[in-house]
N, C-alpha and C positions, 0 to 999 in steps of 0.2 A: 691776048692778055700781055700789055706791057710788063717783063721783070727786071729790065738793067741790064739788059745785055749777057744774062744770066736765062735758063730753061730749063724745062723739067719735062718728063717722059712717067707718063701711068702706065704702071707695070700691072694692074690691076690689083685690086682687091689694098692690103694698104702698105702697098711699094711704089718708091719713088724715085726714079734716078733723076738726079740734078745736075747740070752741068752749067759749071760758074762760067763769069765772064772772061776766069784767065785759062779755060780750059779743064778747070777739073772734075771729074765724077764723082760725087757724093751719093750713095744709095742710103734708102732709108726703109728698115724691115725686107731684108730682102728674103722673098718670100716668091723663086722663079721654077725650078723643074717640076713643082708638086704643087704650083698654084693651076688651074683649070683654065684660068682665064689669062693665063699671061702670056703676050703673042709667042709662037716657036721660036724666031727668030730673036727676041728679044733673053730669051733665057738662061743664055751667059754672055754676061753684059762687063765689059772692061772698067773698074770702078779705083777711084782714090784712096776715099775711106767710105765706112762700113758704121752708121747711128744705127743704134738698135736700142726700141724705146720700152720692148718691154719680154717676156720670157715666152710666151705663148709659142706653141710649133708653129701656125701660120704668119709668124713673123724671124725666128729662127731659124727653119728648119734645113734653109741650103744657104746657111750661114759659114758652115765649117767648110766646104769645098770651094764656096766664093772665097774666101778668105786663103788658102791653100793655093789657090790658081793667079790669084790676082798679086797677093802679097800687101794688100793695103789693111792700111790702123782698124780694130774693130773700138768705137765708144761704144760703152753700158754701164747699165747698175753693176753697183761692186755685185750683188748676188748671181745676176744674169752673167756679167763678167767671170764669176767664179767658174760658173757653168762650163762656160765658152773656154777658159780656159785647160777643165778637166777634161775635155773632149779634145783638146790638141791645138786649138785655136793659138798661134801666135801674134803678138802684139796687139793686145788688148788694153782698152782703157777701160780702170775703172772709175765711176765718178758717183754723186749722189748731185739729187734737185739744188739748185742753186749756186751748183760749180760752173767750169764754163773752160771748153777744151779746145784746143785749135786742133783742126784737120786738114786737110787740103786744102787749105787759104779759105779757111769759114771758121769764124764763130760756134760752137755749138754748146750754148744753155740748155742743161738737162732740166724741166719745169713737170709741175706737179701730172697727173692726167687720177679719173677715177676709175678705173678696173684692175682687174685681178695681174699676176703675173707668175703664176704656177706655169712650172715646167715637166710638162708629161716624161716619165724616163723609164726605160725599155720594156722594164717589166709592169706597165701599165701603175705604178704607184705617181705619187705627183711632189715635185722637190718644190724648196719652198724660192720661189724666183724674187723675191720682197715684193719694194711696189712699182707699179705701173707708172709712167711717165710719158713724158715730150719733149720736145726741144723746140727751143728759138734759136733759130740760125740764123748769123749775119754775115751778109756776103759783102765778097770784096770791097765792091761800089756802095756798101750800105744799105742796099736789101734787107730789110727782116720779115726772116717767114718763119711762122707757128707752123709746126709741128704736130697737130694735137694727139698724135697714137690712135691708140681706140681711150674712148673716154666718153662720159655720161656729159651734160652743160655744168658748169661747177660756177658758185657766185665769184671766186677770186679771177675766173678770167679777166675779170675790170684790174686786176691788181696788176695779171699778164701783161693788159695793152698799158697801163701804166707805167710797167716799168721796161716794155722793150720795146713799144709803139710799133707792133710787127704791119704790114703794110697787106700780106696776104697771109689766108689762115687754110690748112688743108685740113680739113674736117673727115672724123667718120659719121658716115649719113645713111648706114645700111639698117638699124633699130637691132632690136632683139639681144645681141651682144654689146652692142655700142648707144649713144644717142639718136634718131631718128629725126627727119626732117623739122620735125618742130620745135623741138629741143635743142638743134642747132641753129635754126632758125635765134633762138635768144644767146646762141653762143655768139653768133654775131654780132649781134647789137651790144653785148658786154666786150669785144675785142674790138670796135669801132673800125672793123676792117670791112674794103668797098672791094675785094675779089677774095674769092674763097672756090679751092678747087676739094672736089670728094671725092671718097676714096670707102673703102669697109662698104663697098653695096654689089649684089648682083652674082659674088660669087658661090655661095649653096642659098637653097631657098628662103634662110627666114630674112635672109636679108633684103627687105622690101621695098628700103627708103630709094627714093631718086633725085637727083639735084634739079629735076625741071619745079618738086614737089618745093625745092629749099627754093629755090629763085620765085614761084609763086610767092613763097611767104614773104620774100626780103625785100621785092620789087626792083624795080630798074637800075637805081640807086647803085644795088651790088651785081656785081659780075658773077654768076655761076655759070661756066660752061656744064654743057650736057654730052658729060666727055663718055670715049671709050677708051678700053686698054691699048695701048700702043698710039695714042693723043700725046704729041710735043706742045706746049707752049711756051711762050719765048720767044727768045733770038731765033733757036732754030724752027719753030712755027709757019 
């Protein structure tokens, strides 16, 4: 999968590290010593900055000690920001859908997405995380890649590819929680995008969907690898 000179590394389940074309690490929901499927080796990972697209534990939950070790910018919702920052989290962005933050030499558009963003807190009560989101990142070379978080298919993705012509879209495709193979299957065809990597499948059971299921539906046309955890594409590919 052609990205610019630019690569990304599936951390499983819906973590991403990216690594730009001038060298730097962008992770996305990092979700490493408590995810089941994320390689051993991969688990603490040397990062720039720190997107975080929505409040959920499987997406924050070894945020604070990434963030402590590494020393890089966290982006988020002002609410999930709030969070991050009552927990100790230093240098944090806050931002809301439609701002647009630089971080390690990338573009990052905070964009709508459809799920929840509650924050479980210790004593099993739920804080209120606002809302759910994604990002369009554009990288150095002018790359744009969606983001999608966890999210259901939504009509304004047409609005998305309109207004940031992203070229690759990382989809969740595991169902149950998120959208399902057919349902992204029409996410595509509204972001007019011809490679699409997945991600939200395979790690506890109701997550079912698989991208051999997405690429049946989309046909040859679009690129879905039939990735695993610890899968580079890109440069370093």
């Amino acid at each position: 999968m052609d990205l610019r000179g630019n690569s990304v590394t599936w951390l499983g389940h819906g973590t991403w590290l990216w690594t730009t074309s001038e060298g730097k690490r962008v992770i996305v929901d990092p979700f490493l010593g408590n995810n089941p499927t994320c390689p051993e080796d991969l688990r603490e990972p040397d990062v720039d900055a720190i997107l975080v697209t929505h409040g959920h534990i499987d997406h924050i939950a070894d945020l604070p000690p990434l963030a402590a070790r590494t020393g890089a910018p966290v982006v988020a919702s002002w609410e999930v920001g709030a969070h991050l920052i009552g927990q100790g989290v230093e240098n944090v962005t806050q931002m809301g859908c439609g701002g647009t933050v630089e971080a390690a030499g990338v573009a990052a558009t905070m964009v709508t997405a459809v799920h929840g963003s509650g924050i479980g807190a210790p004593d099993d009560t739920m804080l209120q995380g606002g809302a759910a989101a994604g990002f369009m990142i554009e990288f150095p070379d002018g790359l744009v890649v969606y983001q999608a978080g966890d999210t259901d298919v939504f009509g304004d993705m047409a609005l998305l590819a309109e207004l940031h012509a992203p070229e690759v879209a990382v989809l969740p495709i595991g169902g149950h929680f998120t959208m399902g193979p057919a349902r992204a299957a029409v996410a595509v065809r509204l972001l007019g995008v011809t490679k699409v990597l997945c991600g939200h499948f395979g790690t506890f059971p109701p997550l079912v969907g698989r991208p051999a299921e997405l690429q049946a539906l989309t046909g040859a046309s679009v690129e879905v690898p039939d990735l695993q955890p610890g899968d580079v594409f890109g440069a370093a590919s």
